[in-house]
C-alpha positions in Angstrom: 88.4 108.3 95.4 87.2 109.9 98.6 89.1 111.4 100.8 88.8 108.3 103.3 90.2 105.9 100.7 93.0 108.7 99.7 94.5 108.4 103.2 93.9 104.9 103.7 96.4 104.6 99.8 99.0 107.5 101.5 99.3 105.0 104.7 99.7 102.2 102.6 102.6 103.6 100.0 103.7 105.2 103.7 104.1 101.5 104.7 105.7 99.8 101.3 108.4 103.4 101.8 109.1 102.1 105.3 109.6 98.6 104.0 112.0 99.5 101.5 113.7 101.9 103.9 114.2 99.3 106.3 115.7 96.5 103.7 118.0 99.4 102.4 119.8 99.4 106.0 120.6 95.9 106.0 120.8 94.4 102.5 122.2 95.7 99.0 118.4 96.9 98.2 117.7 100.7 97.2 114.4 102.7 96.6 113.3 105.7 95.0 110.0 107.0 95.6 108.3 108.7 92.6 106.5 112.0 93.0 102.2 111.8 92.6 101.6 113.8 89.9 98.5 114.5 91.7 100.5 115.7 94.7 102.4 117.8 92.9 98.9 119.6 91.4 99.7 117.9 87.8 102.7 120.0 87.0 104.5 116.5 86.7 103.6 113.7 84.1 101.9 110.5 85.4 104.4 108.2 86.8 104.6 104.7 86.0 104.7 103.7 89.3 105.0 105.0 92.8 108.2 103.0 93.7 111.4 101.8 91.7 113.7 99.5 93.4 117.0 98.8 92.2 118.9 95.6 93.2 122.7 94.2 92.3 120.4 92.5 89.1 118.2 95.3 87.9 115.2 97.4 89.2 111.6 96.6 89.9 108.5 99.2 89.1 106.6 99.0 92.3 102.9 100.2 92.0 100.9 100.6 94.9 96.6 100.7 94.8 94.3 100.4 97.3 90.6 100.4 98.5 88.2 100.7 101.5 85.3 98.8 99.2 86.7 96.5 97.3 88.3 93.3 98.3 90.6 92.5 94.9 92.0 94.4 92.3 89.8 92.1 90.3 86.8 93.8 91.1 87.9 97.6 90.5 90.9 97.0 88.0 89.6 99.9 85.4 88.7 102.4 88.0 91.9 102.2 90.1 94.5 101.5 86.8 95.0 104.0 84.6 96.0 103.3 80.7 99.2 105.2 80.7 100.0 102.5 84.4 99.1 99.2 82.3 101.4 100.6 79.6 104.3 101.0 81.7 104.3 97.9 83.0 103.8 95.9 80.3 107.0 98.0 78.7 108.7 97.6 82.2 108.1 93.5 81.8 109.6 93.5 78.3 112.6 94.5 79.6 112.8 91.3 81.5 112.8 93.4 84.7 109.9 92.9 87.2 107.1 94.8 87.9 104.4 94.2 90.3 100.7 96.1 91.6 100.2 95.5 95.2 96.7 95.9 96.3 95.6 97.1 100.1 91.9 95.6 100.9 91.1 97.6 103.8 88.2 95.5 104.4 90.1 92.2 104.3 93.4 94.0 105.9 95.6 92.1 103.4 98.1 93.1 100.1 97.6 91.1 97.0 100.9 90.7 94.9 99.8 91.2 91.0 102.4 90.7 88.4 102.1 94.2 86.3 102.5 92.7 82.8 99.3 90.5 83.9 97.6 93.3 85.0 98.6 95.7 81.9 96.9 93.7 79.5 94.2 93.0 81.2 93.6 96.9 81.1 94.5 97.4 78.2 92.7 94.5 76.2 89.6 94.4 79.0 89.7 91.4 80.2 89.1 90.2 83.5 91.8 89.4 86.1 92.0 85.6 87.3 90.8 86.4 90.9 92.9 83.5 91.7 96.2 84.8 90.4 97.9 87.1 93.1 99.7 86.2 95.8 98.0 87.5 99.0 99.5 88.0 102.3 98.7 89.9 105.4 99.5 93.6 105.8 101.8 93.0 108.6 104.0 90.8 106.5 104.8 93.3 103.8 108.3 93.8 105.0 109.3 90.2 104.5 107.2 89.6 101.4 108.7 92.6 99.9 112.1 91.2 100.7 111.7 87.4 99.4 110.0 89.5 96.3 113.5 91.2 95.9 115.9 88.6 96.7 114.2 86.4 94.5 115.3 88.1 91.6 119.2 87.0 92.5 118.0 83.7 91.5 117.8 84.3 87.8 
């Protein structure tokens, strides 16, 4: 990753943290942003995810990826997923908890919503992802898809 497309994936996780900063002020929604092992010059284990957000009916393993080149995670799943990611989602989802990838496209300027035990497997087995599975939306309405994401979950 250059140092272009680094910046352009801190901005982004800068933007989810200020989404999920802004829900905590006004509904009974909490985050807790996990450390880059990277960031912290490997001294800490890779994370599962960069976000976990805890609602009144469990917590949600937040992962966000993004890219300058590509327009879908479909197209550049095994360079920007790591094995030890796709494994902890696909635990996270057996707990019946949800976990999601969102995916910046800086060239299309929008988020795609992937469903991480989808997204696991298909690391870990090789397969493809179904270009025609995420939900996509438009940068600027991250806040409210984030919300409708999390307040969904009250529906189970």
């Amino acid at each position: 990753m250059g140092k272009r497309e680094a910046k352009i994936g801190k901005d982004f996780e800068t933007d989810v943290q200020a989404s999920l900063d802004s829900l905590g002020k006004r509904h009974r929604i909490t985050s807790v942003r996990l450390y880059d092992s990277k960031a912290a010059r490997n001294y800490l284990p890779e994370q599962p995810g960069d976000f976990i957000v805890a609602s009144p009916v469990g917590g949600s393993l937040i992962e966000c990826k993004c890219s300058e080149k590509h327009r879908s995670l479909a197209s550049c799943l095994h360079d920007h997923v790591s094995t030890q990611q796709a494994a902890a989602h696909r635990l996270w989802a057996r707990t019946g908890q949800p976990c999601w990838f969102l995916f910046y496209s800086h060239l299309t300027d929008t988020v795609e919503w992937w469903e991480g035990e989808s997204v696991g497997l298909a690391r870990a087995t090789g397969e493809k992802l179904d270009p025609e599975e995420p939900l996509v939306v438009s940068k600027a309405s991250l806040s409210d898809t984030l919300f409708c994401a999390l307040t969904k979950l009250e529906d189970r």
